[in-house]
C-alpha positions as CSV (number, residue, x, y, z in Angstrom):
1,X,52.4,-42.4,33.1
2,X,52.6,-42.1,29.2
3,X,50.6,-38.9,28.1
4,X,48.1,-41.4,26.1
5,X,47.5,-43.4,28.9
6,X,46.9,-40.1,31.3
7,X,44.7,-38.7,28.1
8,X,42.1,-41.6,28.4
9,X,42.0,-41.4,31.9
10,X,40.9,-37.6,31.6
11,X,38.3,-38.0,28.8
12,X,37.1,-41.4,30.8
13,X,36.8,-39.3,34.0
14,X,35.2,-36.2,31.9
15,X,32.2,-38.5,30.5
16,X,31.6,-40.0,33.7
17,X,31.4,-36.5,35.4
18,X,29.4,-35.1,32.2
19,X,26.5,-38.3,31.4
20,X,26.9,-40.7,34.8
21,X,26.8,-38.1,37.4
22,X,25.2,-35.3,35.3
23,X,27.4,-32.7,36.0
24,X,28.1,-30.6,33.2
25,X,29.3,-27.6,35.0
26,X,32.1,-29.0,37.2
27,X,33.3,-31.3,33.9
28,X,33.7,-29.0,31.1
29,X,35.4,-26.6,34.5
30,X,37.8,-29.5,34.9
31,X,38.5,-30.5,31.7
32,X,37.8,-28.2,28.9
33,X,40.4,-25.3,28.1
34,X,40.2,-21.5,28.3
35,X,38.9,-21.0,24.7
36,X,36.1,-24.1,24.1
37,X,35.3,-24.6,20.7
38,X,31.6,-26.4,20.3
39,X,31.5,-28.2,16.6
40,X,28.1,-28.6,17.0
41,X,25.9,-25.7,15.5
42,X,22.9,-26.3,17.8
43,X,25.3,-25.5,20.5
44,X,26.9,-22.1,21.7
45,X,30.2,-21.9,21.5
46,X,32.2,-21.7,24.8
47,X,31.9,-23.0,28.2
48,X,28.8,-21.4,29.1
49,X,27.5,-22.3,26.0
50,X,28.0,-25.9,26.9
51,X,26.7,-25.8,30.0
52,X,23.6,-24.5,29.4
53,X,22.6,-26.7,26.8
54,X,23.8,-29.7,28.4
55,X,22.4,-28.7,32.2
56,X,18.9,-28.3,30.2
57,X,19.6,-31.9,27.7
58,X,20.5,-33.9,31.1
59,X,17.7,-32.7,33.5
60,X,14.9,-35.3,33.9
61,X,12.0,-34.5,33.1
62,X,9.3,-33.1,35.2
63,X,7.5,-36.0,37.6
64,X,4.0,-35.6,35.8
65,X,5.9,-36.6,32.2
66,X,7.5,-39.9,33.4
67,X,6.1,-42.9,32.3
68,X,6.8,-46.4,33.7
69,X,7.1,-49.4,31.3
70,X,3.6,-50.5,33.3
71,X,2.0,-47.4,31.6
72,X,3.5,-47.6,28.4
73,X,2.7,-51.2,28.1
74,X,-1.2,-50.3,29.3
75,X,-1.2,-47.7,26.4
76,X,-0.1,-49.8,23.8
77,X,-2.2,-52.7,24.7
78,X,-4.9,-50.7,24.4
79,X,-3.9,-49.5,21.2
80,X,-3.7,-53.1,20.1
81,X,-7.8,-53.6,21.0
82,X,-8.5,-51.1,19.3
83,X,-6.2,-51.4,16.0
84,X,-8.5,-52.6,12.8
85,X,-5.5,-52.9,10.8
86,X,-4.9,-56.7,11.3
87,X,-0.9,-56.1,10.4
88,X,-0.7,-53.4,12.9
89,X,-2.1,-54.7,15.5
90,X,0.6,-57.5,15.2
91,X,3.5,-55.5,15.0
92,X,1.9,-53.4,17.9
93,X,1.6,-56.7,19.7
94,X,5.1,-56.9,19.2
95,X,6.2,-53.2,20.8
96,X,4.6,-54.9,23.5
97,X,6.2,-57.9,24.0
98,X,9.9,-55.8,23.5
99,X,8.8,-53.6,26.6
100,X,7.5,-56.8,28.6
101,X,11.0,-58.4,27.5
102,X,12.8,-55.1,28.8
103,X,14.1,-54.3,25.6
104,X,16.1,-51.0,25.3
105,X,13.5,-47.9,23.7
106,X,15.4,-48.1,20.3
107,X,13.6,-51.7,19.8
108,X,9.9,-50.3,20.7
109,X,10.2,-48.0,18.3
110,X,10.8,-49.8,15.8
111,X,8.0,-51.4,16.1
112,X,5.9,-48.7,16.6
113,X,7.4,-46.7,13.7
114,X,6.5,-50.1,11.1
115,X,3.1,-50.1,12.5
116,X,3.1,-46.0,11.8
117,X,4.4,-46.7,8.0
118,X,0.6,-47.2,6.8
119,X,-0.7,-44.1,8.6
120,X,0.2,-41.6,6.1
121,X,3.6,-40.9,8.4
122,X,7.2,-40.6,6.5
123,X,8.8,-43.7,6.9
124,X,12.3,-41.9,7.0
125,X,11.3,-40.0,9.7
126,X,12.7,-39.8,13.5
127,X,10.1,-40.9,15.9
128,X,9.5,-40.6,19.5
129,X,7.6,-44.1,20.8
130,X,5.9,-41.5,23.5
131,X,4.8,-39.2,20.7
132,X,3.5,-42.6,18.8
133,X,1.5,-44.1,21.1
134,X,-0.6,-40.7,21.9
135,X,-0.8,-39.7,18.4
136,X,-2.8,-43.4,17.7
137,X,-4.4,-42.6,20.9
138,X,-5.9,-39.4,19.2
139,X,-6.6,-41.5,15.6
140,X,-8.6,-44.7,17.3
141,X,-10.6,-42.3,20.0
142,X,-10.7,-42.1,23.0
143,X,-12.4,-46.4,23.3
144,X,-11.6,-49.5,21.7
145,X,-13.3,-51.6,19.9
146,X,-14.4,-53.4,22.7
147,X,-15.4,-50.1,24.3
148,X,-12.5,-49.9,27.0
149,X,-11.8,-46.1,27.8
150,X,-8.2,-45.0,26.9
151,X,-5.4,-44.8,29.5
152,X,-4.3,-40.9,29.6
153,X,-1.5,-39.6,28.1
């Protein structure tokens, strides 16, 4: 087998190890050398290094922070009741729709972060659509307009 071939096969078999079957440990063990350099400054250099921030980044989080599409999509209709901002509301509307369609998180997001853009928020900013929805939870109350009580997040 040509040594580009056999090369693709190893850093195929190293992600699927590493992000598929979340084992961190036994890939970088495999398939990193004695002396691993990390280029990225958030990370320790060396094997260890790696591991623990990767053992820690691929975890799942605990049971009580999960959050089914059912929930989100409770929350943000919610939020939508209770919106006054006409233009919000719609583009809240549509964060809605893009989790009842199935779309990936990026999509909900953006949605989320266009209807954040007249809340005083940068614009520019990275946002989490978890951090978005309870942080409109906090602005509107804790009831809508129509004086529904606010899922929990």
């Amino acid at each position: 087998m040509p040594d580009l071939e056999r090369n693709k096969q190893a850093v195929m078999a190293f992600y699927d190890l590493m992000f598929n079957q979340c084992r961190p440990r036994e890939a970088i063990e495999l398939y990193a050398g004695a002396d691993y350099i990390q280029h990225n400054p958030g990370v320790a250099n060396g094997k260890e290094g790696f591991i623990a921030y990767f053992e820690e980044a691929l975890d799942p989080p605990p049971p009580e922070l999960e959050a089914t599409q059912a929930d989100l999509a409770g929350l943000l209709a919610w939020i939508a009741k209770a919106e006054t901002d006409a233009a919000r509301s719609r583009l809240i509307g549509q964060a809605l729709d893009a989790i009842d369609d199935g779309l990936a998180g990026d999509a909900v997001v953006a949605r989320l972060s266009e209807a954040r853009r007249g809340l005083g928020s940068e614009a520019n900013e990275q946002a989490d659509a978890i951090d978005l929805l309870a942080q409109r939870v906090r602005e509107l109350g804790r009831t809508s307009a129509a004086g529904e009580a606010a899922p929990s997040v």
